[in-house]
C-alpha positions in Angstrom: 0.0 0.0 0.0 2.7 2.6 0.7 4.4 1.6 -2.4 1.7 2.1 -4.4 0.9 5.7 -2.6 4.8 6.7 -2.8 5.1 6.0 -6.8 2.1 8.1 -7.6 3.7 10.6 -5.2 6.8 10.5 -7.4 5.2 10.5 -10.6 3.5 13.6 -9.2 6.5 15.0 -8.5 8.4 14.4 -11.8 5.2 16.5 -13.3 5.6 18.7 -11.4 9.5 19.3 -12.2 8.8 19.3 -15.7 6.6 21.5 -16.1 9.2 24.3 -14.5 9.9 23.3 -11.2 13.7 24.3 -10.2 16.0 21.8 -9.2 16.3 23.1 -5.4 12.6 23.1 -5.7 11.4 19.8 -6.8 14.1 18.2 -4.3 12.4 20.3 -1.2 8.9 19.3 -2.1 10.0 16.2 -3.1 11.7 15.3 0.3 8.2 17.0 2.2 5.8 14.9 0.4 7.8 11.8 0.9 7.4 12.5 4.7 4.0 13.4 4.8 2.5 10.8 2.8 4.7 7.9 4.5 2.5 8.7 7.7 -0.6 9.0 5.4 0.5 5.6 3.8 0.8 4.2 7.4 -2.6 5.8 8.2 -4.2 4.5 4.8 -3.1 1.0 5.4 -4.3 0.7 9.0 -7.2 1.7 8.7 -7.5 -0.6 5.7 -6.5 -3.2 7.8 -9.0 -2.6 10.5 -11.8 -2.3 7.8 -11.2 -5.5 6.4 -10.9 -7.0 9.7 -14.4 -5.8 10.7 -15.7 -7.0 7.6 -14.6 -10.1 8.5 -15.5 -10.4 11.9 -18.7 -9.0 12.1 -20.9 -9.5 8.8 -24.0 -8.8 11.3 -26.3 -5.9 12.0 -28.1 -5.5 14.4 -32.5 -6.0 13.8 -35.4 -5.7 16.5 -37.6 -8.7 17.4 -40.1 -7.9 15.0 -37.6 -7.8 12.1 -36.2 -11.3 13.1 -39.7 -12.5 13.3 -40.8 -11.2 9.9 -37.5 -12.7 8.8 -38.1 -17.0 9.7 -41.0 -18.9 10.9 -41.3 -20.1 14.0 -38.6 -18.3 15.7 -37.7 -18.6 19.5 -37.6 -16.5 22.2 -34.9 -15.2 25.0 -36.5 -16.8 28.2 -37.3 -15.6 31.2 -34.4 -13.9 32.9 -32.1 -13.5 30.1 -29.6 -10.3 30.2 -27.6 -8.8 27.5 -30.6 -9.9 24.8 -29.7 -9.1 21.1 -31.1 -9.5 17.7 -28.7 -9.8 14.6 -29.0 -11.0 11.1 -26.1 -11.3 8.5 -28.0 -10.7 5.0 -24.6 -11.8 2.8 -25.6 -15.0 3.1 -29.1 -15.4 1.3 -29.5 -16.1 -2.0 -31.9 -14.5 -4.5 -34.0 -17.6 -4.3 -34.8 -17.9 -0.8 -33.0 -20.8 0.4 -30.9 -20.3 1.6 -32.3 -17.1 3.6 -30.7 -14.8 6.0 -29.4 -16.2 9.1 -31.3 -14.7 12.1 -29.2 -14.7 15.5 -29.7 -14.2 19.1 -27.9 -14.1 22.0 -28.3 -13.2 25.3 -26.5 -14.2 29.4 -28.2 -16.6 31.6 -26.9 -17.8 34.6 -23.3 -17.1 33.5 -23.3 -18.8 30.8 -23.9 -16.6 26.9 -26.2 -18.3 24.7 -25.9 -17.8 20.7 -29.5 -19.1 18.9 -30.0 -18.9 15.1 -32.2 -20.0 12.1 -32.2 -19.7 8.8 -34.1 -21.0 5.9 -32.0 -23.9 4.4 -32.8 -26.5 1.4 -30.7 -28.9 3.4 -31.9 -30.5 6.2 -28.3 -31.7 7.1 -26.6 -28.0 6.8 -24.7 -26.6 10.1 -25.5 -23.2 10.9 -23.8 -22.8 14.0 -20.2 -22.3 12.7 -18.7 -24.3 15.3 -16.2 -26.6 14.0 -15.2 -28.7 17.4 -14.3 -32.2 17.1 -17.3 -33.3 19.6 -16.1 -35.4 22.4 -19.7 -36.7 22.5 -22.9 -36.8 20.5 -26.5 -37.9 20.9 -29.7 -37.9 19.6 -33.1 -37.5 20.9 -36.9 -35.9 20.5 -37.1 -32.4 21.7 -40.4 -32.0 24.1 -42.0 -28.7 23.0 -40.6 -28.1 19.4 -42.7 -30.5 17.4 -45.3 -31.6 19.5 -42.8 -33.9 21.1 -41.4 -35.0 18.1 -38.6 -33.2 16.6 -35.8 -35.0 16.5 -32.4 -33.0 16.8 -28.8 -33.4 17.5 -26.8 -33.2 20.6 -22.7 -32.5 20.5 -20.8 -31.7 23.7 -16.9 -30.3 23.2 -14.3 -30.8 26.4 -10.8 -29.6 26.8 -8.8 -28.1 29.3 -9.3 -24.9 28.3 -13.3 -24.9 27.4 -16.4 -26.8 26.8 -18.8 -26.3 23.8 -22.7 -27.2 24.1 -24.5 -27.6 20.8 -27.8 -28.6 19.6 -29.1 -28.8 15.9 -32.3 -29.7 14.5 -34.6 -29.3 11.1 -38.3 -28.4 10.9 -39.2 -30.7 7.7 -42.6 -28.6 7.8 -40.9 -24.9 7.9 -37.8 -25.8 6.1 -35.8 -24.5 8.7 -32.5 -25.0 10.5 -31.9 -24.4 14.1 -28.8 -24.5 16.4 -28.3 -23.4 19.8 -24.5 -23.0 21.7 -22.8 -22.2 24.3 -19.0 -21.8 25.1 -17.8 -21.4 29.0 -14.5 -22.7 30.7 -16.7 -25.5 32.2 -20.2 -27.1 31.4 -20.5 -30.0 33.9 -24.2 -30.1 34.9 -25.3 -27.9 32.0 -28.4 -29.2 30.2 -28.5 -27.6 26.3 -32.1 -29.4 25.8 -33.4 -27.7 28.8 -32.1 -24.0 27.7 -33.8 -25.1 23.7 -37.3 -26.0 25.4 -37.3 -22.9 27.4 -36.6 -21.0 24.4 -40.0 -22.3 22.2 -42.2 -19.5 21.6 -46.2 -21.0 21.2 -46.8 -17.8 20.1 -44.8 -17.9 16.7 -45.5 -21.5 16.6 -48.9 -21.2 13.2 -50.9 -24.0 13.9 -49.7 -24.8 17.3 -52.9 -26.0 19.1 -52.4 -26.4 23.0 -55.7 -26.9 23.8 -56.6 -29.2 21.3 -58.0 -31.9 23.4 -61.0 -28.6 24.7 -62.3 -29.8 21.4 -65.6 -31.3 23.6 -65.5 -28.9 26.2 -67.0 -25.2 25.5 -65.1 -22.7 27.3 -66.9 -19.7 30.0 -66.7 -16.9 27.8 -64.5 -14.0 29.4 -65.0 -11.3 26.4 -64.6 -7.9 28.0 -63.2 -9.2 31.4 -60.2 -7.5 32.1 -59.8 -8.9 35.5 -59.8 -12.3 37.1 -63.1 -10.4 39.8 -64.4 -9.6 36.0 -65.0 -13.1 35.5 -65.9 -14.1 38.9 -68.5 -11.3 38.8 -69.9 -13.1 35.3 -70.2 -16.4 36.8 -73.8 -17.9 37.4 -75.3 -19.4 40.9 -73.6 -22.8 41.1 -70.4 -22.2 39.5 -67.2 -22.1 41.6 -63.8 -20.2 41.4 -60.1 -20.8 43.2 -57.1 -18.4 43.2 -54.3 -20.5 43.2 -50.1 -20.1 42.3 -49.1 -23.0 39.7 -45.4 -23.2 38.7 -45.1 -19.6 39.9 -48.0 -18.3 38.2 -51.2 -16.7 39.7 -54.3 -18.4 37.8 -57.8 -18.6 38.9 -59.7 -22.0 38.2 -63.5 -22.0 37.5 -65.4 -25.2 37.8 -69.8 -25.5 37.5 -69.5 -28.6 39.5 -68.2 -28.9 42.8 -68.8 -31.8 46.1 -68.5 -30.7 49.6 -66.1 -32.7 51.6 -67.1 -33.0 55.1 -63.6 -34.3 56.5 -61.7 -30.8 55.6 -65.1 -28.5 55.1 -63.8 -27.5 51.5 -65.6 -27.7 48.3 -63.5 -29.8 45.9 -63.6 -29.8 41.8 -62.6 -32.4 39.7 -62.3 -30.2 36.5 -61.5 -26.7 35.8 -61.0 -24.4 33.2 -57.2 -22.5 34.3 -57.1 -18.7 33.3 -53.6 -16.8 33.9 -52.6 -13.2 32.9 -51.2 -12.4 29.6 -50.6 -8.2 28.2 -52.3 -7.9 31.5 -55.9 -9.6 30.5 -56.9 -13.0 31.3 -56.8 -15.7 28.8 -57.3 -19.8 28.9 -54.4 -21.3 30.0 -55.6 -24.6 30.1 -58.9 -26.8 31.2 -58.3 -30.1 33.1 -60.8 -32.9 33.9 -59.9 -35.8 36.7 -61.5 -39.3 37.0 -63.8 -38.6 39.6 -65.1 -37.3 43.2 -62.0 -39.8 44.3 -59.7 -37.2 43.0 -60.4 -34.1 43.8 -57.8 -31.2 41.8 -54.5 -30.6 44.0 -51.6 -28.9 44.3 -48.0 -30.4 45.1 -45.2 -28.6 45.1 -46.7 -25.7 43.0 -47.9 -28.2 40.6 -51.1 -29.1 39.4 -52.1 -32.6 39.6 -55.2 -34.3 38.2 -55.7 -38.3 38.6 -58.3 -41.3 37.7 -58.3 -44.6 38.8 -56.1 -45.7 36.1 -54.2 -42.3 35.1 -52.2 -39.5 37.1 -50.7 -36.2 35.5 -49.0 -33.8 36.9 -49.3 -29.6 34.9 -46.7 -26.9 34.9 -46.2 -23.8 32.9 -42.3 -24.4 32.5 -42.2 -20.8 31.0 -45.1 -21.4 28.2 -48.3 -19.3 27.7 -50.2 -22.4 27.8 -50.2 -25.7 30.3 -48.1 -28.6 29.5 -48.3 -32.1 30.8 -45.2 -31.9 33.0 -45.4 -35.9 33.7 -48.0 -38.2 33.3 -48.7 -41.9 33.6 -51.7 -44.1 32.5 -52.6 -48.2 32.6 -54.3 -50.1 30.3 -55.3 -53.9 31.4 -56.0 -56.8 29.6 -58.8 -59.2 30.2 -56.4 -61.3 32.7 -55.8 -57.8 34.5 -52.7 -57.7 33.8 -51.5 -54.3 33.6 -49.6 -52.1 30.7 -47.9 -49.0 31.9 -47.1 -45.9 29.8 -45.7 -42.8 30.7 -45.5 -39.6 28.7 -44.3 -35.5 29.2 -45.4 -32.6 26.7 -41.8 -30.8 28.0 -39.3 -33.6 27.8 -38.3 -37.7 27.0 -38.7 -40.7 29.2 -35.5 -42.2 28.3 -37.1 -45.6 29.6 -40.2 -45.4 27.8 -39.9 -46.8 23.9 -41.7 -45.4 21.1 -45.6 -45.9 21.8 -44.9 -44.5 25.5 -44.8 -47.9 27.2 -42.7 -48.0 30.0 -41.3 -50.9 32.1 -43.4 -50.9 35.0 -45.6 -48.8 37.7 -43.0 -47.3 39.2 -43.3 -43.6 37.2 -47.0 -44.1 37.9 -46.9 -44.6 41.7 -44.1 -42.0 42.0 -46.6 -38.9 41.2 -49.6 -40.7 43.1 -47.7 -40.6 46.3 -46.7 -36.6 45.3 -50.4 -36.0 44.4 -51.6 -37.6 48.1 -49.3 -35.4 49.6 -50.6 -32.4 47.7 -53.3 -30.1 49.1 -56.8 -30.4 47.4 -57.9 -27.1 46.1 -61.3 -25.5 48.3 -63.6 -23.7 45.8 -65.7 -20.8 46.8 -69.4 -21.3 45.2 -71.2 -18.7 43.8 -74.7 -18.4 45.6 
């Protein structure tokens, strides 16, 4: 670069001499220019240097939410607690036909650790986004518990060397054309959980099509148009309907019933279904509507869970961070017409790694594990509107 710079210099100077210059002349401005412009060639070329280095480095610019949403489908979210959240795209990567698309990033601190999650529109299911290039000490591969309805299998890698540990998970939405990958870097990593950080991360409210409360198909819910307050809706009910304030997995809901039994060993009055409505943009919305197997098991609360049972099922509700309630664990038995039992076992949130494909599992024990948490709970008293 200074070479260059320098010989135009000269030339300039050689013009310059013949078109009159005196000797004592030229060789005075030659010697000044020479001087100056050797610092302006040093200049010139660092700065040249740094702007190619920043080109290199950083081919991202920074976008809002909204952009990255209108950008892929289904995109995630930063979870609850997340610090240091930002929203970056790199454009130079698209091509003209779509696929691939820009590469949406976020990244954001949790509990020490930096989290880096993108997506991008990809003709290959098999394609890498994350630009990691470890040689994986260990990989794996299992069904993620939200993404998918369950079933979306993706890719686990974990990285360990003295000097750092590398988390990664990939996966491909078939339906939205989409690659996925989630990392993290930190000196150490024992005792992180990747899948756990990817599930809180699911957004239901990017997710078209995503029908939590399918199985309400049967049930028609109380309507709570214009309510903007849980006493709204208590104020709406009719003589014989019932309503609970209760705190599930951190949340404040109130459950409404229009069937309740008095019990007269504890004096409450117990449901056995309920519709669940939690704040959201500060209005109510359905969050959920459960239904047990009978006056034997009334609804309960263990542990800040929700449990609902039957004679031959048990399932135990959280929020885990969604809009919407999720089957945190559940267990069912089927018998045959010797009565010998078949046990299954199934969670909306993550896998039973016991449990083979149709959700059978070995034996009773996931089963009797939540019915002794749910006899330890405390059944939920309703207050009946008169």
């Amino acid at each position: 670069m200074k070479k260059r710079i320098l010989a135009l210099l000269m030339t300039g100077a050689m013009v310059l001499s013949a078109m009159g210059c005196g000797t004592q002349v030229e060789t005075e401005q030659t010697s000044d220019i020479t001087n100056e412009e050797v610092a302006l060639a040093d200049t010139v070329e660092a700065s040249e240097e740094a702007s190619q280095e920043v080109g290199i480095a950083n081919p991202w610019r920074d976008i809002t939410y909204e952009e990255a949403n209108a950008t892929v489908g289904k995109l995630f979210k930063a979870p609850e607690g997340a610090t240091n959240v930002q929203w970056s795209i790199c454009d130079s990567v698209a091509d003209p036909s779509g696929f691939p698309g820009p590469l949406v990033q976020l990244t954001y601190d949790l509990d020490h650790y930096s989290v880096t999650a993108r997506e991008q529109a990809t003709s290959e299911d098999a394609e890498d986004i994350s630009g990691m290039y470890y040689d994986w000490t260990v990989t794996d591969e299992m069904n993620l518990g939200y993404w998918g309805y369950g079933k979306m299998p993706a890719k686990f890698y974990r990285y360990i060397s003295d000097e750092e540990w590398a988390d990664l998970c990939t996966f491909y939405d078939v339906e939205l054309g989409a690659a996925y990958s989630f990392s993290v870097v930190a000196k150490d990593l024992d005792g992180f959980d990747i899948q756990a950080v990817v599930e809180s991360m699911f957004d239901q409210e990017t997710q078209y099509g995503y029908n939590p409360l399918s199985y309400m198909d049967e049930h028609e819910p109380l309507d709570i148009t214009g309510c903007d307050t849980f006493t709204q809706i208590v104020d709406k009910l009719e003589p014989g309907f019932a309503y609970a304030n209760a705190t599930i997995d951190g949340v404040d809901v109130l459950l409404v019933t229009d069937y309740t039994f008095h019990d007269p060993d504890t004096d409450k009055d117990n449901a056995i279904e309920a519709e669940i409505f939690a704040y959201g943009d500060g209005v109510p919305y359905l969050a959920g509507y459960v239904s047990a197997g009978g006056t034997a098991y009334p609804l309960s609360i263990t542990d800040g869970k929700l449990f609902v049972g039957g004679n031959h099922f048990i399932k135990e509700y959280a929020f885990m961070g969604q809009k919407y309630m999720m089957v945190l664990e559940g267990s069912w038995v089927d018998y045959d017409s010797d009565g010998n039992g078949t046990y299954y076992a199934h969670s909306d949130v993550r896998e039973y790694a016991e449990a083979e494909d149709d959700c059978k599992v070995a034996d009773d024990s996931i089963m009797t594990d939540l019915f002794d948490r749910y006899m330890n709970g405390e059944v939920i008293d309703f207050q009946v509107v008169q």
